[in-house]
N, C-alpha and C positions, 0 to 999 in steps of 0.2 A: 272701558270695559273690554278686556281680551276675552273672547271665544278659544274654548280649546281645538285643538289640532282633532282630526280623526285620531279614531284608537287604532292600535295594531293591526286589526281584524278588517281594517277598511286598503292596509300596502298593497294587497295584492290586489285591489279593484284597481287602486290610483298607477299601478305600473301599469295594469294590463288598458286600461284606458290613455296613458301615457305615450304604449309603444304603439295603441291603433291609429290616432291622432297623428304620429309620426311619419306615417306611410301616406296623411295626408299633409302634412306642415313639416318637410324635412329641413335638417340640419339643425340651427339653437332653436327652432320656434317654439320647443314644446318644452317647456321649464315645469320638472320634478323635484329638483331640491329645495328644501326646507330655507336655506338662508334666501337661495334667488328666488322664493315666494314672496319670500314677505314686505319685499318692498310695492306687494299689491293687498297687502291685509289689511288694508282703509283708506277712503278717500279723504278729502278735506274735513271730514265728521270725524274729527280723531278721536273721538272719545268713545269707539268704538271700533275693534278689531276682530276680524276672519280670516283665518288663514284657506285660499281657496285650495278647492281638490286638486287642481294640475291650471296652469296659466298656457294659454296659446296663443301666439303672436305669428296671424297669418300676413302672409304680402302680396294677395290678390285676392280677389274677386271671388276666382272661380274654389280659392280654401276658404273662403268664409261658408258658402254655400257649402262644398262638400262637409266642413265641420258642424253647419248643423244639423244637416240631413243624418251623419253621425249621429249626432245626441238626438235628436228626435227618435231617432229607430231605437236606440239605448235609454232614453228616458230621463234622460240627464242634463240638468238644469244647466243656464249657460247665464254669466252675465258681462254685458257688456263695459268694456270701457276706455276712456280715451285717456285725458292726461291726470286723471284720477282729484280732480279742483272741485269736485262736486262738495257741496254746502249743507247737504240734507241725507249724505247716506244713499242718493243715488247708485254710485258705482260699487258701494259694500257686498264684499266678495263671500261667495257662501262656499260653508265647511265640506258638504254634498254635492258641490256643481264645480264646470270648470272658466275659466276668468276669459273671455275672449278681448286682447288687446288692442286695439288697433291701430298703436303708437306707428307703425309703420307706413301705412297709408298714408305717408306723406308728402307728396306731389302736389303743386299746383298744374291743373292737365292742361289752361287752357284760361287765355284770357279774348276776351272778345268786345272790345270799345265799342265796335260800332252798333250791338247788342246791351253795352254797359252791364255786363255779368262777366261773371272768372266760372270754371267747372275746377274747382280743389277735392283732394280729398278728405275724409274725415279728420286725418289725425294732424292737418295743418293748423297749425295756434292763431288764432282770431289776428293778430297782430299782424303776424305773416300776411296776411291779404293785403293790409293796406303796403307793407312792406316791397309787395309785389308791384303793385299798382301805381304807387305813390308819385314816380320820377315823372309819370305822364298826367299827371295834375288830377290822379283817383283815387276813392278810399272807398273802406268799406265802415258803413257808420257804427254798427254795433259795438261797445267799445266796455266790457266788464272790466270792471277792477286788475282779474285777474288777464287780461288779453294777452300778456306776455307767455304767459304756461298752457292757458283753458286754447282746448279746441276746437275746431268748428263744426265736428261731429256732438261733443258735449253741448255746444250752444246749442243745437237741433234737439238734442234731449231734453235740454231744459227750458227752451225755450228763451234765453238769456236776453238781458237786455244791456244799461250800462249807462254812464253820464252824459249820451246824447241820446237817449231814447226818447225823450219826449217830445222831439221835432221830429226824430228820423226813423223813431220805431223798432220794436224788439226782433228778436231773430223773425218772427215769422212774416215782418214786414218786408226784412231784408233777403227771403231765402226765394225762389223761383222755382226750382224742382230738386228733388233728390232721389238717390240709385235705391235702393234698398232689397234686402236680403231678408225672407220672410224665414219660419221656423220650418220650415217645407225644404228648404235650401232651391227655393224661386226669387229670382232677381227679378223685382220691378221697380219701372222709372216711371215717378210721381213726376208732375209739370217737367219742365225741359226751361229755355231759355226764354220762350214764349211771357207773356203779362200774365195770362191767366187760362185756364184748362177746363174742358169741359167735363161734368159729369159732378159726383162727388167730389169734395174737397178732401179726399184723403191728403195730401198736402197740408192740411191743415189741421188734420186729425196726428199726422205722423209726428208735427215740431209741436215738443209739449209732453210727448209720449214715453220720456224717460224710458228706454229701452224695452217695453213691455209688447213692443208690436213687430219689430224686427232690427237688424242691423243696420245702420245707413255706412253705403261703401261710398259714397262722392255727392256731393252736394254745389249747387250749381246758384251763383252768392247774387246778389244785385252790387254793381259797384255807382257810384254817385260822383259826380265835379267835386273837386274841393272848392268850396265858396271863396266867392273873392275878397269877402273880409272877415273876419272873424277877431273879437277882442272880448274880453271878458272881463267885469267885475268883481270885487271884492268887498262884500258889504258887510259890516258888523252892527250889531243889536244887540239892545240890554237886555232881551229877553228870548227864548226860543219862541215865545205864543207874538210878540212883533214879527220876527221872523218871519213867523209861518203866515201872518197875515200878508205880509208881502208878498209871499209867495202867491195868495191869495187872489191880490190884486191885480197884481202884474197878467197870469192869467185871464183874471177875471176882465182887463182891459182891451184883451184881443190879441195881445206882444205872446208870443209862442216862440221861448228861446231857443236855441240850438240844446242848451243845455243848461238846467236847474237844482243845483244840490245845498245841500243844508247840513252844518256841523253845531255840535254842541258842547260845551266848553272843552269837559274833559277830551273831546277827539279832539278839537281844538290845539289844545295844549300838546297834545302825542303826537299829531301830526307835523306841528312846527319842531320839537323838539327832536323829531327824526328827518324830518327834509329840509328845516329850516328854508320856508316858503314865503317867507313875511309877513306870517298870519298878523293880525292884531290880538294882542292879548286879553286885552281888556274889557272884552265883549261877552256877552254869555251863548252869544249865539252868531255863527257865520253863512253867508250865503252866495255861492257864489252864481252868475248870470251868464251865461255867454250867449251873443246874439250875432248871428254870422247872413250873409247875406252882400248886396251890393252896398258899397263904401259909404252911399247918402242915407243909406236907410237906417245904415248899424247908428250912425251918427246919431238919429233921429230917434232912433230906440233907446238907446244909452240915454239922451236927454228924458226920455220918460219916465225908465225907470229908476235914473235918479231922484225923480219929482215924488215918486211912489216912495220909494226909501226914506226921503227926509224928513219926507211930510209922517212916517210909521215912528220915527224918531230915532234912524242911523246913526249911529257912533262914527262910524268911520266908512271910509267910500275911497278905492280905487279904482283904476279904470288898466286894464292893457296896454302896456304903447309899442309891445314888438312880441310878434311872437313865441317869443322866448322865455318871454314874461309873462304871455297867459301859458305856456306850460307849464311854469313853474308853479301857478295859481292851481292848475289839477295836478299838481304833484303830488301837490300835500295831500289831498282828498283822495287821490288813486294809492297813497301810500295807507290809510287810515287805520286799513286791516292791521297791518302788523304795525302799525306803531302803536296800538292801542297793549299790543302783545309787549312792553315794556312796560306797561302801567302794572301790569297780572300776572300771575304766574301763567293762569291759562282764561279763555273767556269764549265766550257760545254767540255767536252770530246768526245772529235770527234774520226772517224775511217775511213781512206782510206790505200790503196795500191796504191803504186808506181814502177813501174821499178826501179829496186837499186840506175841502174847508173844516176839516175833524182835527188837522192836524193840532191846532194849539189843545184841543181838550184829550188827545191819545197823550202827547206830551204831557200833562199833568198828572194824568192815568201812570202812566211808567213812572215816574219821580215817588209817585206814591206805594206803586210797588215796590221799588228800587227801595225806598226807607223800610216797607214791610219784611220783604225776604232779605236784607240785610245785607243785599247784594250789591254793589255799584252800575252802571250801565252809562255806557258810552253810545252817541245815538248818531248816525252817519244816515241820510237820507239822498236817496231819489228827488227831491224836493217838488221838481213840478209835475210827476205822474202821483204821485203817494205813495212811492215805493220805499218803506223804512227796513231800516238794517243797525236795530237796537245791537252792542255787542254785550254783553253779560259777563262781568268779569268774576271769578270764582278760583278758588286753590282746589284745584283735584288732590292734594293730599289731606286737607281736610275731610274727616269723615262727613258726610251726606251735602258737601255741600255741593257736587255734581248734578244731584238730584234734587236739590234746592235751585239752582240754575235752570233746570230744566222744567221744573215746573213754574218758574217765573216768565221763562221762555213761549211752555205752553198757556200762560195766562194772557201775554200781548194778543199772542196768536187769535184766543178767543175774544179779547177787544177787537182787535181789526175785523173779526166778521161780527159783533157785535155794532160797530159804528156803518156797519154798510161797507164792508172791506171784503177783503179774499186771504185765504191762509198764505199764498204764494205772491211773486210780483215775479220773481228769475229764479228762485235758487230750485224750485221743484219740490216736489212731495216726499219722495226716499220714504226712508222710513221713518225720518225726524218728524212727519206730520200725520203720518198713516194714521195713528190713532184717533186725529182731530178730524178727520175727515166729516166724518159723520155732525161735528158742528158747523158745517156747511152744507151737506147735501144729506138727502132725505136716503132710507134704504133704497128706493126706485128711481133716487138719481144714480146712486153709486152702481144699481144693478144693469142698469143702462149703460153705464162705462166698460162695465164687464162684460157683456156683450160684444163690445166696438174689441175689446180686448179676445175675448173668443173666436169672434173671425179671423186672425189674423195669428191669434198662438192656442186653439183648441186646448194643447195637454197642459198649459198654463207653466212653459218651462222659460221660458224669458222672463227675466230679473223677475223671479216670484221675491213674495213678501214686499214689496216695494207698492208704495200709493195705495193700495184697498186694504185696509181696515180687515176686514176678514172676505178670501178668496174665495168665490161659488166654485162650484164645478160648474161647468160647461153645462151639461145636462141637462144639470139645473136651471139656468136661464135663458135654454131654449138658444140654436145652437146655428150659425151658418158659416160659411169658409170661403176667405178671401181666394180666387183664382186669376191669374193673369190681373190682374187688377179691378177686376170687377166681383160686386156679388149676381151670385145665379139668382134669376128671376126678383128680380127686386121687387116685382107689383106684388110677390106674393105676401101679408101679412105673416109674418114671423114670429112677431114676441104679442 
């Protein structure tokens, strides 16, 4: 769905806000023209486009601040964004506001081993970290699909996780402190390099926060050894609901792999047919294990989870033996996205969490809707957190079947909080889920978050319309303002 442009009547605000921005972001950073906009009129939600008011791409610090202190005085919405990979409408650029880029920001400032943290900046791509690190035996474990593009500002926003999160944890397990840049245009530093910070966890409040609480200019990563062994499995099963009891088990035994994913035929299929990774074919469902750790132990796990698998009734069972070969194994899985994009014309990538042990009855759930809305679905999991990532595959030039997708889309969604789940696992709220909100939280959850969000952006001009269902005024729910990093008088009852 393309949004139109401003009308005519809106040239002379988008110059005259153009040329003020300029005096603060000189030389290209201030982009007016119509063709070099539009390569920001949608994030990875492509099925929806905004052409933003004016795009600025600051290169420090101190233009981030001064450009919001700008639109706060002026009243003018601003949204944030990095390498635009967002999954849920996150970064979606509004027709009235202007797009603040932060593709620039990209330095690593500072790595520090004997701390085991790096200070990067936002617009460094997830990858790049370990890239950095790597020659000295470090990584950085968060590890999304897309880590090649997605940055480590967007991971902060969304909270990102990735095919090692289940052992090593999602961004906010991996982040320590970050810079950030309030709507005031005040720079505060949440945690630092320290384990952990006293007072409020705003830290905690900030990763998660998909843009609505302020800027993050530098974020300060945990870096980790790379383990001394690591090899990975390759297990195929006649059914997804075997599968997912494996997954079950294996957990359920004590064994907490490095990493736990699950494919289902048709990814399967698309994924070997694009990376050609050795999949097995013949299976309805694949899983793969990775168990990383000292050399006698991986040994000793691999022998278990063998026993778990055959005893579930495995088809097929490899093991790692260099590797080169277990990356080949996450090839195919880290490819799934887009190879799924050859089966479809086009296809919707969804995102909930589940309790584990829900997984084989969501699975039947989906199949069932899949035959109802007429629609195919390809189902790529998280496997051992419950993070699923159903993809929906549909023709956008058929008439309504967009909208057939999306409500198949928003049907999972309401299963996973139906089963004991969460609308989200990584990809964030945006506006893909804004509406669903309210089947998870009650009015005075959601007025609660608006709150945390009033402290910190009062006139409500950070990524409006993004995550709340419908936006209170401030006023309205009773009102107080983050300063220096603290709230005034905190003993005093407020709301």
């Amino acid at each position: 769905m393309k949004m139109p442009d401003l009308d005519e009547g809106a040239i002379a605000r988008r110059l005259s806000i153009a040329d003020d921005l300029r005096a603060i972001v000189p030389g290209e950073g201030v982009i007016v023209d119509e063709d070099e906009r539009r390569p920001y009129e949608s994030d990875g939600l492509t099925a929806y486009r905004t052409m933003p008011l004016v795009v600025v791409l600051p290169e420090t610090v101190e233009q981030v601040a001064e450009v919001l202190k700008y639109c706060k005085a002026h009243g003018i919405k601003v949204v944030p964004r990095g390498a635009g990979t967002s999954l849920s409408g996150g970064a979606l650029p509004l027709a009235d506001g202007i797009l603040l880029g932060m593709g620039k920001f990209n330095r690593v400032l500072e790595v520090d081993y004997d701390n085991r943290c790096a200070r990067v900046q936002p617009g460094v791509t997830n990858l790049a970290i370990t890239h950095a690190v790597q020659d000295d035996g470090f990584y950085y474990a968060p590890d999304p699909s897309s880590q090649i593009a997605c940055t480590i500002g967007g991971n902060v926003a969304e909270n990102s996780g990735g095919v090692h999160c289940l052992k090593y944890g999602l961004t906010t397990n991996n982040v320590l402190g970050i810079e950030l840049v309030t709507m005031d245009g005040e720079v505060m530093r949440i945690g630092g390099k320290h384990l952990d910070a006293e007072g409020y966890d705003l830290l905690g409040i900030a990763i998660g926060s998909e843009g609505l609480l302020g800027v993050v200019t530098e974020v300060t990563v945990r870096l980790l050894p790379k383990p001394e062994t690591a090899r990975a499995l390759l297990i195929g099963f006649p059914s997804s609901e075997a599968g997912g009891d494996c997954v079950a088990q294996v957990i359920g035994s004590g064994i907490i792999p490095g990493g736990m994913e699950m494919m289902d035929k048709p990814a399967i299929i698309a994924a070997e047919d694009f990376v050609h990774a050795g999949y097995p074919m013949d299976c309805e469902a694949l899983l793969i294990v990775e168990l990383d750790g000292p050399e006698a132990e991986v040994a000793h796990l691999i022998d278990r989870v063998r026993e778990i698998a055959e005893g579930l009734g495995a088809t097929s069972l490899r093991i790692s033996e260099s590797d080169e070969e277990r990356a080949t194994f996450w090839a195919g899985r880290k490819a799934a996205f887009p190879a799924v994009g050859r089966l479809s014309p086009d296809y919707y990538c969804m995102d909930g969490t589940i309790p584990r042990n829900k997984l084989p009855l969501v699975l039947k759930r989906m199949n069932e809707m899949s035959a109802q809305y007429g629609l195919g679905v390809a189902n790529v999991f998280h496997a051992g957190d419950g993070n699923l990532h159903p993809l929906i595959m549909y023709d956008a030039n058929n008439p309504g079947e967009l909208e057939k997708a999306e409500e198949f889309g928003a049907d999972i969604l309401k299963l996973c909080v139906e089963v004991g789940g969460v609308l989200t696992g990584e990809h964030g709220v945006g506006v893909e889920k804004r509406d669903l909100m309210p089947a998870m939280f009650t009015e005075e959850d959601l007025n609660q978050q608006q709150r945390v969000k009033c402290a910190f952006d009062p006139d409500g001009l950070l990524n409006p319309g993004k995550v709340f269902p419908q936006l209170h005024r401030c006023a309205e729910l009773g009102r107080m303002h983050i300063h220096k990093g603290k709230i005034p008088f905190p003993d005093i009852p407020r709301f």
